[in-house]
C-alpha positions in Angstrom: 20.9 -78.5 20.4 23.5 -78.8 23.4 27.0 -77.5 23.8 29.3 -79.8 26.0 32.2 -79.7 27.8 35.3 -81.7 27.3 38.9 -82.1 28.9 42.0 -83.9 27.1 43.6 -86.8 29.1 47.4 -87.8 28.5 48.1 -91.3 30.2 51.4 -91.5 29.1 52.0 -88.5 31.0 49.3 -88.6 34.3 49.4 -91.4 37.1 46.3 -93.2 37.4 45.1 -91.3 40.5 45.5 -87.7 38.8 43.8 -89.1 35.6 40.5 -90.5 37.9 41.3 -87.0 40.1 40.7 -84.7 37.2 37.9 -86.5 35.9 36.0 -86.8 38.6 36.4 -83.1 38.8 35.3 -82.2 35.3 32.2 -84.5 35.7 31.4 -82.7 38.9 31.6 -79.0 37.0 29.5 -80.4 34.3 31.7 -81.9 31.7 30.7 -84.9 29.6 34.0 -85.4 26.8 37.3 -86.9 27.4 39.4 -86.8 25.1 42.4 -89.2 24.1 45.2 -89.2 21.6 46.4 -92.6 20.3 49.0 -90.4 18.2 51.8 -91.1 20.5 51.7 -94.9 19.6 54.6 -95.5 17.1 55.6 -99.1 16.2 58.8 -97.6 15.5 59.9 -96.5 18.7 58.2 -99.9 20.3 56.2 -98.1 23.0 52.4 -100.1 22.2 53.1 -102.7 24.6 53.4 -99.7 27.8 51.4 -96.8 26.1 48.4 -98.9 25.0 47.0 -100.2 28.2 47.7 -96.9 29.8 45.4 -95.0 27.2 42.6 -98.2 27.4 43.1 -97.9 31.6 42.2 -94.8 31.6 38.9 -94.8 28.8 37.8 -97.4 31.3 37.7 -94.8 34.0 35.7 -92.1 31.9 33.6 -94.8 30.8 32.5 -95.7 34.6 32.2 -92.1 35.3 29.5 -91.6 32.6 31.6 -89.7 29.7 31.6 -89.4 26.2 35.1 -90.5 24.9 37.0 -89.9 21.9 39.9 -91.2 20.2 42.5 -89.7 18.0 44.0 -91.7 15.4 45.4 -91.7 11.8 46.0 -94.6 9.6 49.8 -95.3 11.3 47.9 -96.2 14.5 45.1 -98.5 12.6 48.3 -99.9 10.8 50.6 -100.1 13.8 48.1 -101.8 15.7 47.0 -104.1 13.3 43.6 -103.0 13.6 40.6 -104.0 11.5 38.4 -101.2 10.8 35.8 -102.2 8.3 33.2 -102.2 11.2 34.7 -100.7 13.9 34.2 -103.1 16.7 37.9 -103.0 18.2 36.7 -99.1 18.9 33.4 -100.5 20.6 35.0 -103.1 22.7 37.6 -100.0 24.0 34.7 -98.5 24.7 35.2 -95.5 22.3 32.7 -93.3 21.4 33.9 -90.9 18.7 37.2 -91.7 16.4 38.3 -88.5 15.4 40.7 -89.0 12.2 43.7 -86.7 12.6 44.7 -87.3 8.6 41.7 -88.1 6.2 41.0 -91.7 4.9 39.1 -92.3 1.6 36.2 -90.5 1.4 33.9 -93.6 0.4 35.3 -95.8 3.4 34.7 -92.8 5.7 30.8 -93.1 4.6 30.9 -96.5 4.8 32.1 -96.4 8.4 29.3 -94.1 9.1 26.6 -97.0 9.3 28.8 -99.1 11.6 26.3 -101.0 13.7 27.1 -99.5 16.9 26.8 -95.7 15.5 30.2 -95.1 16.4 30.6 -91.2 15.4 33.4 -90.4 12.8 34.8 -87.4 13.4 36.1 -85.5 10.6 39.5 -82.7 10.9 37.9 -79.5 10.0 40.8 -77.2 9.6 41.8 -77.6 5.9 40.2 -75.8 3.3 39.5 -78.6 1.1 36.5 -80.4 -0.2 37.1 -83.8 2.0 33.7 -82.9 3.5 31.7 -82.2 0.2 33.4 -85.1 -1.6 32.2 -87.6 1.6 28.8 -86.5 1.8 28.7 -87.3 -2.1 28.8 -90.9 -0.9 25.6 -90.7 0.8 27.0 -91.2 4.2 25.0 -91.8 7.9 24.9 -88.1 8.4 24.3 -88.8 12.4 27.6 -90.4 12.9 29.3 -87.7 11.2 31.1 -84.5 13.0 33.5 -82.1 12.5 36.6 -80.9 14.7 39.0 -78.0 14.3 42.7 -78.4 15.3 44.6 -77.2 18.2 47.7 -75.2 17.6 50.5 -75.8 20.9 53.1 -72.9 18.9 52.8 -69.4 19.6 51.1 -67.6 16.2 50.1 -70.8 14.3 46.5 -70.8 15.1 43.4 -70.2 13.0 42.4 -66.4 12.5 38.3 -65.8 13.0 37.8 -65.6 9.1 39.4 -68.3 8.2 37.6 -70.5 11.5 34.4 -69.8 10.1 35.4 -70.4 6.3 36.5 -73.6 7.0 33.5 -74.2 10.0 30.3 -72.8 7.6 30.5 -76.3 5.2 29.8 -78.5 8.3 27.2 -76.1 9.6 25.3 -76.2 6.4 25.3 -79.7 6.5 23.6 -79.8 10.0 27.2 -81.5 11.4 28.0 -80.8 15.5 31.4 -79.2 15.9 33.9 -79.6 18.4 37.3 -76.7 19.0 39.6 -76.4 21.5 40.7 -74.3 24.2 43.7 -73.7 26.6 44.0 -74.0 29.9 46.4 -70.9 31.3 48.2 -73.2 33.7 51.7 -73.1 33.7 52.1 -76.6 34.7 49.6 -78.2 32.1 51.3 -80.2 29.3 49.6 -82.0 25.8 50.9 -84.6 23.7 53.8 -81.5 22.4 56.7 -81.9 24.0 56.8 -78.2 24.0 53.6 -75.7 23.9 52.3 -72.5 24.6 48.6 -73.4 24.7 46.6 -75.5 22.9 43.8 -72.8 21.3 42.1 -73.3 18.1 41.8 -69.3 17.4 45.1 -67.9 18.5 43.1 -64.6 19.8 42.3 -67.3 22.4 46.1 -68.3 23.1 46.6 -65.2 25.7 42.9 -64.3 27.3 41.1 -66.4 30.2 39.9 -69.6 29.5 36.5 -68.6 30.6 36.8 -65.4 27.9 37.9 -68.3 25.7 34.8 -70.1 25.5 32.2 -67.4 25.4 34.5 -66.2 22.6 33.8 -69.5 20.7 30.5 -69.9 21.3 29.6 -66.7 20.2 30.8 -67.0 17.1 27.9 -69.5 16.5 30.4 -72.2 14.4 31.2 -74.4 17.4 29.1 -76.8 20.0 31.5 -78.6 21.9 34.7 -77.0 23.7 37.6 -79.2 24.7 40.7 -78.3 26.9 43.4 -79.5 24.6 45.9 -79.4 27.6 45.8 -80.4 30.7 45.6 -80.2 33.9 43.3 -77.1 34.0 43.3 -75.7 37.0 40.1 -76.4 39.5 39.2 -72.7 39.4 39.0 -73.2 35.6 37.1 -76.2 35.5 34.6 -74.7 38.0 34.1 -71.4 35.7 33.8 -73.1 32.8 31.0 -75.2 34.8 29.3 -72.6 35.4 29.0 -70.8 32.3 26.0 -70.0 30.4 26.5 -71.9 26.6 24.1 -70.1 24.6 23.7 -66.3 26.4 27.4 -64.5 26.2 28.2 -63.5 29.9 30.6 -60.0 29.8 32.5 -59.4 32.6 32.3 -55.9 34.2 33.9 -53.6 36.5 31.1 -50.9 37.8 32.3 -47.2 38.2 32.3 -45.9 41.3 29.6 -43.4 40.7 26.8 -45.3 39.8 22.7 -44.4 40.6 20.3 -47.7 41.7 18.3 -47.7 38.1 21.4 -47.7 35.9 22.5 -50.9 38.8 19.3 -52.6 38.3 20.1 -51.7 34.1 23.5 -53.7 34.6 23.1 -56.7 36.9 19.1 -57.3 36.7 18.4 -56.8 32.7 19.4 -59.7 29.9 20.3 -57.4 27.1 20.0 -57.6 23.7 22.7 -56.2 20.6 20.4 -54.4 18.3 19.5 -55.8 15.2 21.1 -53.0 13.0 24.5 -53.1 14.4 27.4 -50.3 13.8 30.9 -49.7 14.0 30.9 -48.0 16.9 28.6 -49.3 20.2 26.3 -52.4 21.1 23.0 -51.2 22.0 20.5 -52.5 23.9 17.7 -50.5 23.8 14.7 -52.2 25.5 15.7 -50.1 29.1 15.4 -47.3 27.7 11.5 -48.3 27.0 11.5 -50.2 30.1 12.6 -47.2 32.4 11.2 -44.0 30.5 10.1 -42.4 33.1 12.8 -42.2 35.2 15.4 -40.1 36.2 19.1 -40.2 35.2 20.9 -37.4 36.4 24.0 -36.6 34.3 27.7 -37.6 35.9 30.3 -35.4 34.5 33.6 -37.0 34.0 37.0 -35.2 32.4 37.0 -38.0 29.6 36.9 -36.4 26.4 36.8 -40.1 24.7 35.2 -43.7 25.5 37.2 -46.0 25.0 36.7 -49.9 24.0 34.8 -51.6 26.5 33.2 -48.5 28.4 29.8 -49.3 29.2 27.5 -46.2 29.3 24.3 -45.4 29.9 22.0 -42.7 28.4 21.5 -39.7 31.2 18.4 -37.3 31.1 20.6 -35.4 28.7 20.2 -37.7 26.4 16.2 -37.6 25.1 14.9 -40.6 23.6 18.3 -42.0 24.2 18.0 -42.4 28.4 18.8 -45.1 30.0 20.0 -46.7 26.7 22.9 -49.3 27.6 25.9 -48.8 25.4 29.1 -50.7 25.2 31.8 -49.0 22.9 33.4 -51.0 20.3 35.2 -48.0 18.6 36.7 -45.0 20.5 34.4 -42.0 20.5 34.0 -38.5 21.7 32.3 -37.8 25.1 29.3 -35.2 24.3 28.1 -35.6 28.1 24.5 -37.6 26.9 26.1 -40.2 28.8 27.1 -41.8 31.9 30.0 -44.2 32.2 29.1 -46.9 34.0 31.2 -48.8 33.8 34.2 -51.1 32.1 34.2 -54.5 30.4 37.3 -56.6 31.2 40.0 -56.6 28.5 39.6 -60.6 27.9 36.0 -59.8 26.6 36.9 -57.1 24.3 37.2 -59.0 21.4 33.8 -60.5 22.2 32.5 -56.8 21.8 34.1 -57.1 17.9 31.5 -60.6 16.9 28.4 -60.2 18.9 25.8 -60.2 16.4 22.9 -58.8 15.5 20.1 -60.0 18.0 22.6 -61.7 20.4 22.0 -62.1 23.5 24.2 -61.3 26.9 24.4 -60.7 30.1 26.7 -58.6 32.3 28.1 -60.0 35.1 30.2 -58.2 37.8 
């Protein structure tokens, strides 16, 4: 299994030069999508004749670059364009990789498209609870060029809550379908195809947090492979944390305390940890330091805290019996008995990580 990396590209808004600048930066950090909306074509308004070549121009670029393209149509486009779609070779001579259907066709000609000869993948809108999925697989389709992609939401409070992202997510996972979402870049000078937005997120608990925090939110849910920036231009900063982020272990961001001894350091920053299989309401645990280091010492650190509070990481002191040097992260707020040393605090953008890591999941702390 792999989880890639994608950014959306807007030609009819980006010179040439910022489309092959941002690019080039993405492919550098490790990203392997580009995205492209064909949306904006509108036979109506006349604009084919500029819009089109700008759009192909820019594929061309990707392409040359090495990535993985996709398009987004609907049925206006394939109309307005006067395209023929029975095999899909106008898509392989524009050098598109993945069609991503922004409205549903038939569900027969959908499976039909799937055995195109040049296993063009046919991606599917995931966001609707409806049976569009069930009712195409019933037609016996080329399940390998088949996929799934949520929606991206640009106005404030319109986006997918969690339950309802994994309702409509768990069909396609059954089926053994990759996934695709979106995320938001949190600069103020990145655009979409909206004329107005405020972030492009497909969970609107992502629209506010750190694009980073978006994306090991996402992946820890465990319904999503690929991640796309919906909006662009992410900043460089983004693009290179993003890079470098770890897609399978989560990665929580932590601010040490200032009283802190060298074995609850080496607990923090040297140990992969582990949420216990039998998870509560109230802490992750990761218990394999407190086997690990036994034997040693952890003097108690009193603090006038009578509560912990979300995100407070703590660590079992010689107070604390079996318990010591037990890592902690709270997830509900709870008395201070003084078994414990606070060691620290998770950053605000991961706390609703702390509410979905699962039993067994893995993570890492990271200062």
């Amino acid at each position: 299994m792999t989880r890639k990396l994608g950014i959306a590209i807007y030609p009819d808004k980006m010179s040439q030069a910022d489309i092959k600048s941002y690019l080039q930066l993405a492919w550098k950090n490790n990203f392997s999508r580009a995205y492209f909306t064909f949306l904006p074509i509108n036979l109506l308004e006349n604009n084919q004749e500029i819009l089109l070549p700008k759009i192909l121009d820019a594929i061309n670029v990707a392409k040359i670059i090495g990535f993985n393209t996709t398009a987004d149509i609907n049925q206006r486009v394939i109309d307005d364009l006067k395209i023929e779609i029975k095999d899909l070779k106008w898509f392989k001579d524009k050098q598109i990789d993945i069609i991503r259907f922004d409205l549903p066709m038939n569900s027969q000609t959908i499976a039909n498209l799937s055995y195109n000869p040049n296993d063009i993948k046919i991606e599917l809108q995931m966001s609707n609870d409806n049976y569009a999925l069930q009712d195409i697989l019933s037609y016996d389709p080329k399940k390998e060029n088949i996929v799934g992609c949520q929606n991206f939401y640009p106005q404030n409070y319109s986006a997918l809550n969690l339950q309802y992202f994994n309702k409509t997510s768990i069909p396609f996972l059954e089926a053994g379908l990759k996934t695709t979402s979106y995320l938001s870049s949190n600069n103020p000078l990145a655009f979409c195809s909206w004329p107005n937005h405020s972030g492009t997120p497909t969970l609107e608990i992502c629209r506010n947090l750190s694009i980073t925090s978006q994306a090991k939110l996402m992946w820890a849910t465990k319904q999503v492979d690929d991640l796309i920036i919906a909006n662009c231009p992410a900043t460089k900063e983004e693009i290179e944390n993003l890079g470098k982020l770890d897609r399978f272990i989560i990665s929580l961001k932590i601010k040490l305390a200032n009283k802190i001894n060298s074995i609850e350091k080496i607990i923090i920053q040297d140990r992969q940890h582990q949420n216990r299989g039998d998870v509560n309401d109230y802490f992750i645990r990761s218990t394999a330091t407190r086997v690990e280091f036994k034997n040693e010492s952890n003097p108690k650190i009193t603090i006038e805290k009578k509560f912990f509070e979300i995100g407070d990481v703590l660590i079992g002191n010689d107070d604390a019996g079996l318990y010591k040097n037990e890592l902690q992260i709270v997830k509900t707020k709870t008395p201070n008995t003084g078994e414990k040393n606070l060691v620290g605090k998770i950053d605000s953008d991961d706390h609703e990580l702390l509410k979905i890591l699962d039993s067994w999941q893995r993570f890492n702390l990271r200062t």
